[in-house]
C-alpha positions as CSV (number, residue, x, y, z in Angstrom):
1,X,88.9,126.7,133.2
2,X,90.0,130.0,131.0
3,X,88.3,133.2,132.5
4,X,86.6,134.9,129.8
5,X,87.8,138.8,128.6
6,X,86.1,141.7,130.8
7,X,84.1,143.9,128.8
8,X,85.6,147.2,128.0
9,X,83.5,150.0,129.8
10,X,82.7,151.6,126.4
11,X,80.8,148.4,125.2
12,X,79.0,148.1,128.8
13,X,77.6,151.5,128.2
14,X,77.0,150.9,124.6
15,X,74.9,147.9,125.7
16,X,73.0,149.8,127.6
17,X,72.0,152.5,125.4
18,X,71.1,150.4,123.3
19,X,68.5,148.5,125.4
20,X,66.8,152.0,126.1
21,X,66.6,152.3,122.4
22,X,64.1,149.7,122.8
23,X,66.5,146.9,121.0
24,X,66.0,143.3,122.1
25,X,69.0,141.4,123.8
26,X,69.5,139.5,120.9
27,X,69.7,142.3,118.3
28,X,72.4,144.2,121.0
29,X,74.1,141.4,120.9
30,X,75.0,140.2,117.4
31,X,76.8,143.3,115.8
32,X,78.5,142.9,119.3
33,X,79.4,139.6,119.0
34,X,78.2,138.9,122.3
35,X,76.2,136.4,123.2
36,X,72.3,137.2,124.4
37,X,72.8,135.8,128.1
38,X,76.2,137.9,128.1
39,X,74.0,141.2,127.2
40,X,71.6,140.0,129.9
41,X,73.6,139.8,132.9
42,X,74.9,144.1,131.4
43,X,71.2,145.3,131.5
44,X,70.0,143.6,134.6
45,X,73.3,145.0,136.7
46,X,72.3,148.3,135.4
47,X,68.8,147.9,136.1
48,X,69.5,147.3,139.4
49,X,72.6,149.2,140.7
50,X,72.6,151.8,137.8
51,X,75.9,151.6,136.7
52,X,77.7,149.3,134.4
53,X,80.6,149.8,136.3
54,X,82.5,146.6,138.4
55,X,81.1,147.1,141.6
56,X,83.5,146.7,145.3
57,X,84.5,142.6,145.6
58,X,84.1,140.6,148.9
59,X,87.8,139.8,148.4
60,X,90.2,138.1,145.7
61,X,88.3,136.7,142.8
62,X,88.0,133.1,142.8
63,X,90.8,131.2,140.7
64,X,88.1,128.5,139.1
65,X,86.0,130.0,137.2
66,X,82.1,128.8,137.8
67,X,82.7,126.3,134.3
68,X,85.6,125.1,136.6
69,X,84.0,124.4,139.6
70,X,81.2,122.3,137.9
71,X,83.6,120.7,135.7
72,X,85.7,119.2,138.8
73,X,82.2,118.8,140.6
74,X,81.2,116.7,138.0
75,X,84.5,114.7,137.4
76,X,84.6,113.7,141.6
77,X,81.0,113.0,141.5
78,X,81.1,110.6,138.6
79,X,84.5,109.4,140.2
80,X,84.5,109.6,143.5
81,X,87.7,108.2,143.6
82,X,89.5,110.9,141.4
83,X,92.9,112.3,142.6
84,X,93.8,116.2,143.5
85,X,96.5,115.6,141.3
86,X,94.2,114.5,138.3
87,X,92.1,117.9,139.1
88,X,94.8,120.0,138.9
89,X,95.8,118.3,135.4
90,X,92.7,118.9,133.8
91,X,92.1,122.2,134.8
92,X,95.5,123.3,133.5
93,X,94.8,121.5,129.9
94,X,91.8,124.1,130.8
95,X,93.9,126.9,131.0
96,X,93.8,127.7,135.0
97,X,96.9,127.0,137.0
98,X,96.1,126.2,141.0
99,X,96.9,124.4,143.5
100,X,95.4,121.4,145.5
101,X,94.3,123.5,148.6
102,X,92.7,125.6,146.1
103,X,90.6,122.4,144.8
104,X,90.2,121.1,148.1
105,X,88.6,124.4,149.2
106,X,86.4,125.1,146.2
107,X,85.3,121.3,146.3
108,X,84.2,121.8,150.0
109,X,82.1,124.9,149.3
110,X,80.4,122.5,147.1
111,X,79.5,119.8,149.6
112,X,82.2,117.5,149.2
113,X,85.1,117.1,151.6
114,X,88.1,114.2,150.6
115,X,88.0,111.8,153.3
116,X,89.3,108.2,154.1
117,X,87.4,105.5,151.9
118,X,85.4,103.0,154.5
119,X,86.3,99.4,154.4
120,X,83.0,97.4,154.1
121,X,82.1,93.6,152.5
122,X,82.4,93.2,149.2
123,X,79.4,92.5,147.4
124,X,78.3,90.6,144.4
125,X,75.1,91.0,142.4
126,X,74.2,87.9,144.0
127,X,74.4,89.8,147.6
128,X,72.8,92.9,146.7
129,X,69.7,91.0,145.4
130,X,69.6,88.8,148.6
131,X,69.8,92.1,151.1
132,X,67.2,93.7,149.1
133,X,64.8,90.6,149.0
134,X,65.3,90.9,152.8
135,X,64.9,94.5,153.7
136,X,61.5,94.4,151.5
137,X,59.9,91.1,152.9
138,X,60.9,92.7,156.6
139,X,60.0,95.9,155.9
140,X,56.5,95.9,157.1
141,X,57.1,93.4,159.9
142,X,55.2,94.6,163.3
143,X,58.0,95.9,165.6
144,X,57.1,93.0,168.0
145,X,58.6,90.3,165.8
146,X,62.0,92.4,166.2
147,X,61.6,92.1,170.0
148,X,61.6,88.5,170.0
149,X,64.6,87.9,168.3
150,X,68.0,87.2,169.7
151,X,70.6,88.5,167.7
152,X,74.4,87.2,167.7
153,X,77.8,87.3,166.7
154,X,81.7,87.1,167.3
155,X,84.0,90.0,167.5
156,X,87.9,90.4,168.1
157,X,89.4,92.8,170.2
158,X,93.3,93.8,170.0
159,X,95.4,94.6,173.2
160,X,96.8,96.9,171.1
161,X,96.1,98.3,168.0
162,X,93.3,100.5,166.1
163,X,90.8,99.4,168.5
164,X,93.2,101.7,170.8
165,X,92.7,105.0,169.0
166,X,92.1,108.0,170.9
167,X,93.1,112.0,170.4
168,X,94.7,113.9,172.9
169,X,95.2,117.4,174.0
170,X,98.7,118.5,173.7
171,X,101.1,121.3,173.2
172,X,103.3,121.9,169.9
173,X,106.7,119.0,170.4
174,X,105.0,117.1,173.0
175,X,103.4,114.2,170.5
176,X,106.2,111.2,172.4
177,X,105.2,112.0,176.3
178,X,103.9,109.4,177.8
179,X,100.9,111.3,178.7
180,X,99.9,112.2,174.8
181,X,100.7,108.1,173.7
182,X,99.6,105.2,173.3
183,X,101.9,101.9,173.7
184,X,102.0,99.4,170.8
185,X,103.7,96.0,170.2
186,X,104.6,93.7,167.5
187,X,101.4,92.4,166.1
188,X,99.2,94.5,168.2
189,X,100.1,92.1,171.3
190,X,97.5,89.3,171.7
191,X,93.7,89.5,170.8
192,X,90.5,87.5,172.0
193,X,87.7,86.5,170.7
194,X,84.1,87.1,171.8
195,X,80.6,85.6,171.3
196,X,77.6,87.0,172.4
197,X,73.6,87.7,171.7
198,X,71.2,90.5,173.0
199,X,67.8,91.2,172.2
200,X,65.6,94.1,173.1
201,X,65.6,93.8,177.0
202,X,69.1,93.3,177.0
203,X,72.6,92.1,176.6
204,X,73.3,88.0,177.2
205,X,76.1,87.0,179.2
206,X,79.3,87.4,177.0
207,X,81.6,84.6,176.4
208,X,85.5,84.9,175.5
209,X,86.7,82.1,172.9
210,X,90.2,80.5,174.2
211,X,90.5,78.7,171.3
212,X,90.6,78.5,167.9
213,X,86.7,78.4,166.9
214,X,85.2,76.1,164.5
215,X,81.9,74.6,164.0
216,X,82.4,72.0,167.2
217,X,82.7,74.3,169.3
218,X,80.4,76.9,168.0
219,X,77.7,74.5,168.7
220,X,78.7,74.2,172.6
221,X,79.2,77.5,172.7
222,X,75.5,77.8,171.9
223,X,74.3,74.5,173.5
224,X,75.8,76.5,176.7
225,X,74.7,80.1,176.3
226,X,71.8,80.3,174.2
227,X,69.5,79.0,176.4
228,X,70.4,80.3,179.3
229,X,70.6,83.7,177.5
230,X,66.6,83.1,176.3
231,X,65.7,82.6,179.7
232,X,67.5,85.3,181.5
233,X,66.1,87.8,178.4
234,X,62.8,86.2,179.2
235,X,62.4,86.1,175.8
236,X,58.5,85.0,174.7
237,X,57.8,81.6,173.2
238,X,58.5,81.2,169.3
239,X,61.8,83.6,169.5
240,X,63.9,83.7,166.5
241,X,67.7,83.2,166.7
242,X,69.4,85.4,164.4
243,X,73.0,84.4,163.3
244,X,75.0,85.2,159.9
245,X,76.5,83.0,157.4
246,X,79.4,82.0,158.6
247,X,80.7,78.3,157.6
248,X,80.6,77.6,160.9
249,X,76.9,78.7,161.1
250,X,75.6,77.4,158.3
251,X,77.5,74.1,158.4
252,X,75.2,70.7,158.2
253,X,75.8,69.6,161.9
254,X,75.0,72.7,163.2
255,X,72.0,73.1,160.9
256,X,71.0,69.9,162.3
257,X,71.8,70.8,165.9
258,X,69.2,74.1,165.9
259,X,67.0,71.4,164.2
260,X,67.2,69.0,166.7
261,X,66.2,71.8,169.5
262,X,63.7,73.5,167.4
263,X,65.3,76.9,166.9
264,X,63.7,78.8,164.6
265,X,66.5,80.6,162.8
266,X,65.8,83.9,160.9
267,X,67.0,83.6,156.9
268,X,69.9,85.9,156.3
269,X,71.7,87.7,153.6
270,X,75.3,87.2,153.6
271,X,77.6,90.0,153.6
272,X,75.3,92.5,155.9
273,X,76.5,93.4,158.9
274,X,74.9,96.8,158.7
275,X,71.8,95.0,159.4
276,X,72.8,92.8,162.8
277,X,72.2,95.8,165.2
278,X,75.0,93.8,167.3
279,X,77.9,95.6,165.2
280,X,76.5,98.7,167.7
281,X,77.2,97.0,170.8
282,X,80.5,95.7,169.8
283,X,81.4,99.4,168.5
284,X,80.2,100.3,172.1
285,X,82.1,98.0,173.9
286,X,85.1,98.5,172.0
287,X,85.2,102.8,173.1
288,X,84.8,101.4,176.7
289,X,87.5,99.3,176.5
290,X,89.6,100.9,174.8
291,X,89.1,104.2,177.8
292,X,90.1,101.6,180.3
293,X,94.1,101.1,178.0
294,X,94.3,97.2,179.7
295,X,98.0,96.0,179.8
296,X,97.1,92.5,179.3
297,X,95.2,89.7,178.1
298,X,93.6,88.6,180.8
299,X,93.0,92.2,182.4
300,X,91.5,92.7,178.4
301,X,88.9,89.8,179.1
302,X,88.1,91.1,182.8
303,X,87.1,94.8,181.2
304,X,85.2,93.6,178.1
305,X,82.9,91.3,180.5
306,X,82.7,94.3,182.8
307,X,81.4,97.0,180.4
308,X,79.6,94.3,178.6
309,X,77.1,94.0,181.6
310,X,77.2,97.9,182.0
311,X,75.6,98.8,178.4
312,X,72.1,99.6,179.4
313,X,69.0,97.7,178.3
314,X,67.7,100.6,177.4
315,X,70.5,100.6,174.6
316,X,69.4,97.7,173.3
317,X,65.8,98.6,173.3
318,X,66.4,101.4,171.2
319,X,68.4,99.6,168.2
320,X,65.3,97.3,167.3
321,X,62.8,99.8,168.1
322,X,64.4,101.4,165.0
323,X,65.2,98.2,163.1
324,X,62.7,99.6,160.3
325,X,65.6,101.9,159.7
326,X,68.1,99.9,158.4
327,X,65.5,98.2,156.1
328,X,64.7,101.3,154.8
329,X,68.5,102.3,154.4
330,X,69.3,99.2,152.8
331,X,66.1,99.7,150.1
332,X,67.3,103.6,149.4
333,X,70.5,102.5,148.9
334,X,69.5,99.7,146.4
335,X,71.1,97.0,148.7
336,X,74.6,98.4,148.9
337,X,76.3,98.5,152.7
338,X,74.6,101.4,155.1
339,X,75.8,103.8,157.6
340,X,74.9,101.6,161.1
């Protein structure tokens, strides 16, 4: 954005006589040529540091003017996805050449910092309607009715690969030491697959799928572990089993199988996995595996079952106690994917 001309000293002081001549703002103003908030800004600097002169900066005066800074406030908020390049192009058509640490800068002291866009589900009008159906029917449900339900899912975890991030200390040269890395392979090296459920007193017993899964097996995986899992949980009469919609899970012989052994089964929007507290303890289990670095599949399997049974009960209490959370995440966000 151009920076507008500097008033001359004379005209400052001219302003100001003026003003104790007992003229208004606007009549200083007009044989000026100066607008009346312009002639403002003269009187009240006087008024209050009596001088019209340009008082001692903090430092170098900022490059973007304060038009600039809400014009390119403005442009990322309405476009979130807006470039540093594009910014710098439109504030040179606006006559101020500078550079994208200079936007970056001027953008942070405004709140907003560029950052990596989060992968989520994509959602259709369809699924934004069903979340928010759901989060408003639940919202006033007593906390009790969240402690009798088992939630559930799968999971994969990678030998190697993102689930394997971690930062290290090091000096300047020394990023390839074996100390400071962290080996890859092809691929990421072989993954499992894991099923599981937990409710409020605690984690079920996890389960590592060999196999590819489908519908077949899902149903012995649960005609093996659910059970078992309600009992051990001690879970009250009338529990709700909560899974998503997954063809597998929502296919008519499995439908038919939780029929058969009178499962109630909690109605769920698709495309929500911000609201199956689960995601928590798979994002917790994931950090403690990936701290133990396992060199193989089946040392992979031992560790995940291991920390598995170490995340406290106390864990899972919390994440339903504050189930009403998510609900009211979901509603504020008008049924787009939360922060969970």
């Amino acid at each position: 954005m151009a920076k507008t001309k500097e008033l001359s000293k004379d005209t400052r002081n001219k302003i100001v006589d003026l003003h104790q001549a007992g003229k208004t703002e606007s009549a200083i103003g007009k044989p000026l040529g100066l607008k009346k908030s312009t002639v403002g800004a003269i009187i009240r600097k006087w008024k209050t540091y009596k001088t019209t002169d340009n008082l001692p900066r903090s430092g170098a005066p900022r490059k973007i003017s304060p038009r600039g800074v809400k014009m390119i406030t403005r442009t990322v908020s309405k476009n979130p996805r807006t470039t540093w390049g594009d910014l710098v192009n439109d504030l040179q058509r606006a006559g101020t050449k500078v550079t994208k640490p200079t936007i970056s800068n001027t953008l942070r002291r405004q709140g907003l910092k560029s950052c990596s866009a989060r992968r989520v589900p994509l959602l259709k009008p369809v699924h934004v309607q069903a979340r928010l159906k759901f989060a408003r029917e639940h919202l006033d449900d007593p906390e009790e009715d969240w402690e009798n339900v088992i939630w559930s899912d799968e999971t994969k975890i990678e030998l190697f690969g993102k689930n394997s991030t971690r930062r290290v200390w090091r000096t300047k040269n020394a990023e390839l030491h074996p100390k400071n890395t962290i080996p890859t392979v092809k691929h990421g090296g072989g993954n499992i697959m894991l099923w599981d459920c937990f409710s409020a007193k605690g984690p079920g017993g996890l389960i590592c799928v060999k196999e590819r899964m489908n519908g077949a097996m899902y149903r012995e995986i649960l005609s093996e572990n659910l059970l078992p899992s309600a009992r051990a949980l001690k879970m009250k009469r009338g529990w709700v089993f909560q899974h998503d919609n997954d063809p597998k899970h929502t296919a008519r012989a499995t439908k038919e199988w939780l029929r058969k052994k009178h499962f109630k089964v909690l109605e769920w929007p698709s495309q929500s996995p911000d609201l199956n507290p689960i995601e928590n303890l798979w994002r917790e289990l994931k950090v403690r595996v990936a701290q133990q670095q396992p060199q193989n599949i089946t040392a992979l399997e031992e560790i995940c079952i291991e920390e598995w049974a170490k995340i406290p009960a106390t864990v899972c209490e919390n994440l339903v106690k504050t189930y009403r959370k998510r609900l009211t995440s979901v509603i504020a966000n008008k049924g787009y994917i939360t922060k969970y």
